[in-house]
N, C-alpha and C positions, 0 to 999 in steps of 0.2 A: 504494500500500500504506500503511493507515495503520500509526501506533506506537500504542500504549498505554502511558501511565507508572504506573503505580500506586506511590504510595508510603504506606509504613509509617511508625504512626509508635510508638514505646514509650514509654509514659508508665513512668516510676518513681518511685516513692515513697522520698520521703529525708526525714530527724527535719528536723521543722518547720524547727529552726533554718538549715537549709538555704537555706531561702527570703531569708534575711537576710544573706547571705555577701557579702563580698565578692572579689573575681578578683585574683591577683597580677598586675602589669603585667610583660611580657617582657622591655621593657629599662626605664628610670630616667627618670619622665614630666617632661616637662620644667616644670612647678612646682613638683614637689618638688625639683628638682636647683635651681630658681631659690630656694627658700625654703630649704634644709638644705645644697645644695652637694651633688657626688656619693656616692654610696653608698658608705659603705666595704667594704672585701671582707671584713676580720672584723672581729667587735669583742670585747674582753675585762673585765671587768668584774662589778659587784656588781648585783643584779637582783632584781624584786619580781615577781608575780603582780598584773596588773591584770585579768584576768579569765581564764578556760578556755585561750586560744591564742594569750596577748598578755601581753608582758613590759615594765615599763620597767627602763630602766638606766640606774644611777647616772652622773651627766655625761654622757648621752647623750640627744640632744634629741629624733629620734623615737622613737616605742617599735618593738618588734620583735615582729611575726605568725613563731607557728613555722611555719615550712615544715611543707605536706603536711597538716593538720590542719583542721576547723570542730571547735568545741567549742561548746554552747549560749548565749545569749547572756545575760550577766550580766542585765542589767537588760530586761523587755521595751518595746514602744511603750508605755507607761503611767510608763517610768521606773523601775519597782516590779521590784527584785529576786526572781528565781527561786530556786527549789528547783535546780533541775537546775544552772544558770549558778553560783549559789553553790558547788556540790557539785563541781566540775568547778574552777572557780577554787582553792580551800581544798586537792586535790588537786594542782596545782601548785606552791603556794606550799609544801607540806608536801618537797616534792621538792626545792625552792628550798634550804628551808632545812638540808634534809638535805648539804646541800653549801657552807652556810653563806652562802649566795646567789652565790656565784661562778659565774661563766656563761663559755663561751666561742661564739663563735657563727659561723660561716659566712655571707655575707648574700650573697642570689641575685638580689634587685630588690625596687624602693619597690613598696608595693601601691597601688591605687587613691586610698588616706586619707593617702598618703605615710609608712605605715608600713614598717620596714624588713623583706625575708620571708626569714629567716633558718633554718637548720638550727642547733642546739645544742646543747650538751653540756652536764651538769652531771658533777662526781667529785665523788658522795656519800662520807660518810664511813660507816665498816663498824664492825662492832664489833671490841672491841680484839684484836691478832693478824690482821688481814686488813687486806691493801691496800685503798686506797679503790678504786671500779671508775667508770670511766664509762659515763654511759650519757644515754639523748633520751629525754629528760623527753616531746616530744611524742608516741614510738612507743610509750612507757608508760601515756599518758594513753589510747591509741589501744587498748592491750592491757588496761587497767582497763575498755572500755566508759562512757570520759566524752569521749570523742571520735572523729572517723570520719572516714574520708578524703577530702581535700581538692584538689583540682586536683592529682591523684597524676602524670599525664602530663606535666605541667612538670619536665622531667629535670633536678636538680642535677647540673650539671657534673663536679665531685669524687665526687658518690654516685650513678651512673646507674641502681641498684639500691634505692633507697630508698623510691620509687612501690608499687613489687613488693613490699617486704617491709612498708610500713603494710598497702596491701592484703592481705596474709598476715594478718598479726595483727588487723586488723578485722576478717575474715572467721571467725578463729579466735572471737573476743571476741563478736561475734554468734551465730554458732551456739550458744554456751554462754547466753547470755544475761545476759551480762555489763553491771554501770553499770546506763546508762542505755536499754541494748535493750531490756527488756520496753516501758516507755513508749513509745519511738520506733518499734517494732514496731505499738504499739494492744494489746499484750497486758494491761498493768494501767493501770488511770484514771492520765491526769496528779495529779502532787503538788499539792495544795491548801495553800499557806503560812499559809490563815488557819486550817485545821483541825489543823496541827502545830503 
């Protein structure tokens, strides 16, 4: 008797910048543990926007990928900044500094570049009479449509829920056509930097 395997396969379509990503390592690769020393489990501190889903920190030698997130990428293969990467950076740093750049961050594993891939909080400040509120800069970035979700299956520990709720809110943020959906969809031309 024979078998027949037939197999499927689904192609998907994800915003270009997809293609550029890189994969969080599952445990701490051993050059970056030889070059930086082990991963710390949090870190607290003063923090910049280096581009869409990457922070550096003050006295802190690698930068930090937020958990769960690609955001477009700053500069393309030409070196020459985007429209979109811009737009998606300046978005962060805007959140940054609404909290006066004070970070606190959860760190999960070095990624592939020996970046640290962190969950994080900022406590922006509110206007006067209202306590400041916490909140993830990256599931906001995720809820603006300037970012989309990112190795969601990788379950932080402390937040085994957190996969499920980006995915919530990307899916929210798409259907609306939020950010940067329409482009990443194919629904309006990519931004042209030399005709803005």
């Amino acid at each position: 008797m024979k078998k027949t395997v037939v197999a499927l396969t689904l192609l998907v379509t994800l915003p270009a910048a997809a293609q550029q990503t890189r994969q969080p390592a599952k445990s701490p690769l051993p050059e970056c543990v030889t070059r930086l020393g082990e991963p710390p489990k949090t870190w607290e501190g003063q923090a910049f926007a280096i581009d869409g889903d990457t922070i550096g920190g003050i006295s802190l030698k690698p930068l930090i990928r937020l958990w769960g997130i690609q955001a477009p990428e700053l500069r393309n293969a030409a070196n020459v900044e985007t429209a979109p990467g811009m737009r998606a950076r300046a978005a962060l740093e805007d959140m940054l500094a609404l909290a006066d750049h004070r970070v606190t961050c959860k760190v999960a594993a070095f990624d592939d570049t020996c970046r640290l891939v962190a969950q994080c909080t900022v406590i922006a400040e509110m206007p006067t009479g209202t306590a400041p509120a916490p909140h993830d800069p990256a599931l906001r970035l995720v809820e603006d449509g300037l970012a989309y979700g990112f190795h969601l299956e990788d379950a932080l520990p402390w937040d085994r829920e957190a996969g499920a709720r980006y995915a919530h809110f990307e899916a929210i943020s798409r259907q609306a056509r939020k950010g940067l959906w329409p482009q990443w969809l194919g629904e309006q031309e990519p931004m042209n930097p030399a005709t803005k």
